[in-house]
N, C-alpha and C positions, 0 to 999 in steps of 0.2 A: 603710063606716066614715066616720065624721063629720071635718072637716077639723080637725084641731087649731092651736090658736094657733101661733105662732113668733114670738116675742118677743124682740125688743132694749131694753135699757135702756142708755142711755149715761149714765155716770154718771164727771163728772170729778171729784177731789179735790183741795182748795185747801190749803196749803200756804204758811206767809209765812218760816217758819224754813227753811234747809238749809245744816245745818254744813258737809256734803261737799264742796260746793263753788259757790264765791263768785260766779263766773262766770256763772250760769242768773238769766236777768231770770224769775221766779218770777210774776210779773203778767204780761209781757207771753207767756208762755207761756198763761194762763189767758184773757185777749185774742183770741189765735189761733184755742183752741179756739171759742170763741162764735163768730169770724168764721167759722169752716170749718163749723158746727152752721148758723150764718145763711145759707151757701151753702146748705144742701139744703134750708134750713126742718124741719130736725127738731127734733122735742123733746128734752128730755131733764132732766138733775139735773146739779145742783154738788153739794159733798158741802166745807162749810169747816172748817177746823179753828180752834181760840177764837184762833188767834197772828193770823190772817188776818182773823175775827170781828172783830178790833177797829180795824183799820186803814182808814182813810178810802178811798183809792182802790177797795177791793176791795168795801166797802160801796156805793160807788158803782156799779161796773161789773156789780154783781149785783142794784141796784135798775132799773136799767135793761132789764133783759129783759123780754119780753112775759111777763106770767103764766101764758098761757091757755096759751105752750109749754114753759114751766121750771119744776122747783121746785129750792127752796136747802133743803138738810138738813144734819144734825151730820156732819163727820166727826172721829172723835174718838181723840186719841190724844193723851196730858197733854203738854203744855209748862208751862217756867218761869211764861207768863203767869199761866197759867189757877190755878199751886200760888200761886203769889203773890196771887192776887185773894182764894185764899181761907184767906190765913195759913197754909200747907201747905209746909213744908221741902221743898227740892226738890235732888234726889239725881245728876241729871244731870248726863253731861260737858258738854252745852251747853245750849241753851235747848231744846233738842226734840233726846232722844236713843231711838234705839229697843229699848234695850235695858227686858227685862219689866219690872222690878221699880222703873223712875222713868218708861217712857213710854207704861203700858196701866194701867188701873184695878187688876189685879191687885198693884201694885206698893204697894197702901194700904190701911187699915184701914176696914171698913165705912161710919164713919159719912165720912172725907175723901171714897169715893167717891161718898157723897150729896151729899156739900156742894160737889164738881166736878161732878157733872152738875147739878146745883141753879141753880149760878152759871154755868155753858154757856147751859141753858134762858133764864135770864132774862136774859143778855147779849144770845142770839138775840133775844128778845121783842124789847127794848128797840132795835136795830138794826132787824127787819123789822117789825114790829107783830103777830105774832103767831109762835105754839111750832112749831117743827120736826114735823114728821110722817114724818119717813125718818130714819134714822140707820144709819153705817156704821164700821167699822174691822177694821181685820187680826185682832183677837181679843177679846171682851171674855167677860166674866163672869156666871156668873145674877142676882146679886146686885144689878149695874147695870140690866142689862135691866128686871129685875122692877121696881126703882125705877123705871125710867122710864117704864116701858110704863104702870104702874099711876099713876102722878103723873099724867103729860101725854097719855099716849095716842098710839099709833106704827100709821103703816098699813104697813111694810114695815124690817125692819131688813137688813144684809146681812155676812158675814163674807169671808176668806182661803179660797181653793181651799182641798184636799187639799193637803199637805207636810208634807214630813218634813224635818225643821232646816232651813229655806231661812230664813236671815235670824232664825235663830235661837226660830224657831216651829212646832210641828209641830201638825198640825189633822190627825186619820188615824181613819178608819175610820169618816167620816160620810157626811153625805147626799152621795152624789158631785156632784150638779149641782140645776136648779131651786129647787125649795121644799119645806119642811117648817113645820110648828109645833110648836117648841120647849115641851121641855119647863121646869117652872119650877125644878125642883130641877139642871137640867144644861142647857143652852142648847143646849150641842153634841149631844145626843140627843134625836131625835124624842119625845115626845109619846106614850104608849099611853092613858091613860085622861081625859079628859074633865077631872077631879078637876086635873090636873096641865097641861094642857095651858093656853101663855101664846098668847092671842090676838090674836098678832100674829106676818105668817110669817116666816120666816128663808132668806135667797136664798143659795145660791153666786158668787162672787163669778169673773172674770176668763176665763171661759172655759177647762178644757182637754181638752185633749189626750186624748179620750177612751181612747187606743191605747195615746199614749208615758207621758204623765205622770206614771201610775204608776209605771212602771220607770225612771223616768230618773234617772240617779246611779246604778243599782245595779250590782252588779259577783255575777257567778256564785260567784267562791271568795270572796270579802271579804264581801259581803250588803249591806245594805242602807247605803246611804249617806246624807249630806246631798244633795238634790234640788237641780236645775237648774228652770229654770220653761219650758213650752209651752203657749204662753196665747195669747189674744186679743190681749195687751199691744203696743202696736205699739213698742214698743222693743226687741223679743227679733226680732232680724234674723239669726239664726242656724238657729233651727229658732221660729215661732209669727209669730203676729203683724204682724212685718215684712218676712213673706217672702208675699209673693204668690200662689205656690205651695198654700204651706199655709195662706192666706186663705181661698183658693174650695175648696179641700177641707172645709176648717171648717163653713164655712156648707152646704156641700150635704149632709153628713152631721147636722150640730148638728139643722139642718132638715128633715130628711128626714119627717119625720111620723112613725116609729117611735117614740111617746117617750108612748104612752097617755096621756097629759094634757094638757101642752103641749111646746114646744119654747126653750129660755131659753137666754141668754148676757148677760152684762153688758161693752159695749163702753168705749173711754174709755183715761184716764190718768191718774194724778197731776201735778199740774207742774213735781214737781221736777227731773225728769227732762231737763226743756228742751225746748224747741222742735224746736230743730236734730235730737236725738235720736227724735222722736217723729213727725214729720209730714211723713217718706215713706209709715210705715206706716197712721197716721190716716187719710191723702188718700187712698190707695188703699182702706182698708176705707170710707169713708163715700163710695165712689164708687160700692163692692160694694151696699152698705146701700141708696142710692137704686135701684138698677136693681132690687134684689129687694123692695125697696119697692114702687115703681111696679110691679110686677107681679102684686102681689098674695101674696107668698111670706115675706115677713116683717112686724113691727110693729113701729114703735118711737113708745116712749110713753116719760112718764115715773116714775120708779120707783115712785112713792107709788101711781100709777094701777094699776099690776101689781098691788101689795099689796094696794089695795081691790078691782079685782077676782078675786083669789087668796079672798081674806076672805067674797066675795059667793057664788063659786064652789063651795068646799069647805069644811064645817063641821069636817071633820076629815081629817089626809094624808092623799092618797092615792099608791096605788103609782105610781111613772111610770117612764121608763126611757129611758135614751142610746144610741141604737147607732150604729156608724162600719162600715160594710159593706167598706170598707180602712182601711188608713192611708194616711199622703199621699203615700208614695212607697213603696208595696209594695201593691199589687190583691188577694193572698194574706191580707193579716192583717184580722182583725175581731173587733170588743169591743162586748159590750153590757152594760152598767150595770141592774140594778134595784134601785129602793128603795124600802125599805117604813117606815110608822113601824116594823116591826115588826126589819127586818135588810134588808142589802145584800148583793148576788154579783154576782160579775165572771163573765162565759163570754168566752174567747178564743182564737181558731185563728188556724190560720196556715195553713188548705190541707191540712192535714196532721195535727199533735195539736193536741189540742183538751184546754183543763183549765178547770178552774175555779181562777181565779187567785186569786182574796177572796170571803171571808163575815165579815162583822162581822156581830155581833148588838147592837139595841138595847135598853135597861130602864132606864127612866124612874128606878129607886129605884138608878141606878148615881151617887152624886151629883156634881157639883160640886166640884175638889180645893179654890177657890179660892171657893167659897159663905164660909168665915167663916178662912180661914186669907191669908195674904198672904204673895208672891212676892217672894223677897228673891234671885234672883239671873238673868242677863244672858237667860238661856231659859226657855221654858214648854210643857207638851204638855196638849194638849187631845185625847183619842182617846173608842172607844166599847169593848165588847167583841169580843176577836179569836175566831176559829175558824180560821180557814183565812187566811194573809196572803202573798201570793208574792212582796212587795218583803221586809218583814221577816223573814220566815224561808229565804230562800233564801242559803245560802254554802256553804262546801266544798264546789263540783263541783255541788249539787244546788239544782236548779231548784226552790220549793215550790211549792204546789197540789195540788189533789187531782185526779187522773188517775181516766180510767177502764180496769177492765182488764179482759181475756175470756180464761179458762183462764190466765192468769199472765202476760201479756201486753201491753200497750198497745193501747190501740185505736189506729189511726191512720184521722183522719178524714179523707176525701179530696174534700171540699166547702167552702162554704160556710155561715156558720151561717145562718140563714132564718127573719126576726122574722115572729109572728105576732099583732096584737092578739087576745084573748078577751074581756076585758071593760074597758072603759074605765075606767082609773083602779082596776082590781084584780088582771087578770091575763092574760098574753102565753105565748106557746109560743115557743119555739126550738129547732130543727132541724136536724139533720147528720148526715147517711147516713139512717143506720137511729134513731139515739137524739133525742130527742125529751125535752124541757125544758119543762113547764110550771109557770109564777114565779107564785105568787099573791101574796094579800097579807100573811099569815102562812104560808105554804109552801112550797117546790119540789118538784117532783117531778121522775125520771127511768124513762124505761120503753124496754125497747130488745123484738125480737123473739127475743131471747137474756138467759141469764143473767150479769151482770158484778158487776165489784168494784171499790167508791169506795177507792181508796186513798190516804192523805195524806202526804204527803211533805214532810220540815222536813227541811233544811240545817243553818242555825243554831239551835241551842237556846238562843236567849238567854232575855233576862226579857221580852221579848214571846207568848212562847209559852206559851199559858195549859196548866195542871196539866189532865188530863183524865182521870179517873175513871170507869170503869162501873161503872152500877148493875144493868142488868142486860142481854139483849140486844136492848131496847127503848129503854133510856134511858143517858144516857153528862153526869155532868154535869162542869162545866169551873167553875175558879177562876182569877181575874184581879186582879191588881192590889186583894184584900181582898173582892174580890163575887164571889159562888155565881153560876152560869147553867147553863141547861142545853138538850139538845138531845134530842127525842124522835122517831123514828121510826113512822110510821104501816105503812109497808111496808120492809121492810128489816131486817138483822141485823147488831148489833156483831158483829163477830169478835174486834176488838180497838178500841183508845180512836182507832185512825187508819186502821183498814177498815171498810167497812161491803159488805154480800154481800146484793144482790138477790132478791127471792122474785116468782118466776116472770118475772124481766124486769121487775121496777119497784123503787124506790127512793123513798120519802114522809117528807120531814123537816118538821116541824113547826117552828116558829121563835118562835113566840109565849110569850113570859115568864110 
């Protein structure tokens, strides 16, 4: 098997406004970080926002880096400045608030959000002598993207993990980690046909928690909560980031080479956060970062560079996948991630049962809520289509996922799961006991030496839980949120819209739209 990349990208975000609090020298925090990048000589990206853009010192302190190891990119999220440059009413408590609908493009009508990225762009020119080529933020819109991408040209943009309301944002049921290309009609969903697909990739952003970060906040009788964060972040000293512990767990699994394409995390901070706050867990990961550097075991470059060689690499997604062979402090649990443009699944044990925790399906014609309508209040969800969700649909007493069962039973698996590459960049097997998971790129499969039964299991039946109708006992289609989708069986039989009954020990779900 050929060695796959393991990529770092450090990528800090710049910051001149922070209403929270007055206290955080917001510069010399951004100071620090170059001084600790200048200790190892790594590369990496700043990421400014237009409040920061305009202000001399930070214009300074960012012309001053060597080119050949930094780039400066947009990071973007509306302030007072940037409404005011461009005669744009500005709705905020302060001059940079984060609430949706005054401090993310979604918060404005079409043509304001041309004429703020418009006036971003040529602010940038005019300060470095030429247009941004990376751009990031916690959430933005097709709308913007395409504007931009199609104006100025982008080798890499990057969004917000997976969350559920954390800070009043939910990002759920996308590409779990790395890369995808985005499609043009929905940013947040992969890409299926060529016709639709924006060329330029779209990264995961912050590192997590392949294990916990799904379930974190959720509660067995209540379901699904507002999310906590286990990340990369070196200011989450409780459980991610600034615990040391869960540092070299991170990187030994993030990296482990099971990941058919490459291996990704995006390192770093914003500076609002402060110095003080951030730079136990910095110094220790950029301590990590050089030793697995100089060994040969990871890369760090900077962001635009991934992008253009993400761009050079693959004409169009491919499958990749995460797996964590424990978690940080239990040797018993393991999680592996696949995504495909086509749909994602979770497989996770614990030693013992084994389910499938998520299946989102992707479809490019699933559009955009905020392509031509505007966000006029404090939250926003950006999701794909569900099937199978084990944070959201689990409450009263029940765990959700889909279990497997033999003669009416649970399996209990009493192993390890056991990645196996098949094809690079298409399709992997995974293993435990007897049953045997092969993930393609529009498929999964399951085949045991016995007959069993996929059975689904929901908790809560909120309005996350799509309508699921059979058509016959081949095809079972599902309604979400106004869109048709559906799910077809190669090998297998509905029994019902939440069993499906094996023929002769196998199980073949097709996933392709």
């Amino acid at each position: 098997m050929a060695k796959k990349r393991q990529i770092i990208n450090i990528i800090n975000f710049i910051r001149a406004i922070e209403p929270r609090d007055a206290s955080v020298d917001l510069l010399y925090t951004t100071k620090k970080q170059i001084e600790l990048m200048e200790k190892y000589q790594f590369s990496g990206t700043f990421l400014i926002q237009y409040d920061a853009l305009l202000l001399p010192e930070y214009q300074k302190l960012l012309k001053s880096l060597d080119p050949a190891r930094y780039e400066i990119g947009i990071w973007y999220e509306v302030v007072k400045p940037l409404t005011d440059a461009c005669g744009i009413e500005w709705h905020g408590r302060w001059d940079w608030d984060w609430h949706c609908h005054c401090g993310f493009p979604i918060g404005y009508d079409l043509p304001q959000r041309e004429a703020m990225i418009d006036e971003f762009f040529a602010k940038f020119k005019e300060v470095f002598g030429y247009y941004p080529r990376v751009f990031g933020s916690w959430m933005f819109d097709s709308h913007t993207i395409r504007h931009m991408n199609d104006k100025y040209g982008l080798d890499a943009i990057c969004n917000c993990k997976e969350q559920y309301g954390t800070d009043g944002y939910t990002l759920w049921g996308g590409y779990y980690g790395q890369a995808y290309y985005p499609a043009r009609n929905n940013i947040f969903m992969p890409a299926q046909t060529e016709e639709q697909r924006l060329d330029v990739p779209l990264f995961r952003m912050l590192g997590s928690d392949p294990v916990y970060q799904y379930d974190f906040g959720m509660d067995l009788v209540e379901g699904a909560k507002t999310q906590g964060v286990i990340t990369l972040e070196p200011v989450y000293n409780g459980k991610g980031g600034g615990v040391p512990q869960w540092v070299d767990w991170f990187l030994a699994e993030n990296f482990n080479g099971d990941c058919l394409t490459f291996g990704y995390a995006q390192a770093g901070q914003e500076n609002p956060f402060g110095w003080d706050r951030m730079k136990d867990g910095l110094i220790y990961q950029f301590a990590q970062f050089d030793k697995l550097q100089r060994e040969g075991k990871i890369e760090i470059e900077p962001f635009g560079k991934t992008g253009r060689w993400f761009k050079e690499t693959y004409k169009d997604t491919p499958a990749s996948a995460i797996t964590a062979h424990s978690a940080y402090d239990d040797p018993d649990k393991d999680s592996v991630w696949f995504c495909t443009k086509h749909y994602r699944i979770n497989l996770y044990g614990d030693c013992k049962h084994l389910r499938i925790r998520d299946i989102h399906i992707f479809d490019e014609t699933y559009g955009d809520l905020f392509n031509d309508a505007v966000c006029f209040g404090n939250e926003a969800t950006y999701e794909t289509l569900p099937w199978v969700d084990g944070n959201r649909h689990t409450g009263g007493g029940v765990l959700a996922g889909m279990y497997i069962l033999r003669d009416g039973r649970e399996i209990l698996c009493t192993g390890k799961l056991n990645f196996r590459e098949i094809t690079p960049g298409y399709a992997a097997a995974v293993t435990c006991g007897d049953l045997e998971f092969t993930l393609i790129d529009d498929r999964w499969d399951i085949k045991a030496p016995w007959d069993f039964v996929l059975e689904q299991r929901i908790g809560d039946e909120n309005d996350h839980v799509p309508e699921m109708t059979l058509k016959d006992e081949k095809n079972m289609q599902l309604y979400y949120d106004g869109h048709d989708y559906h799910v077809h069986l190669v090998k297998g039989k509905f029994t019902s819209p939440r069993t499906i009954a094996s023929e002769n020990g196998s199980i073949s779900v097709e996933m392709y739209q």
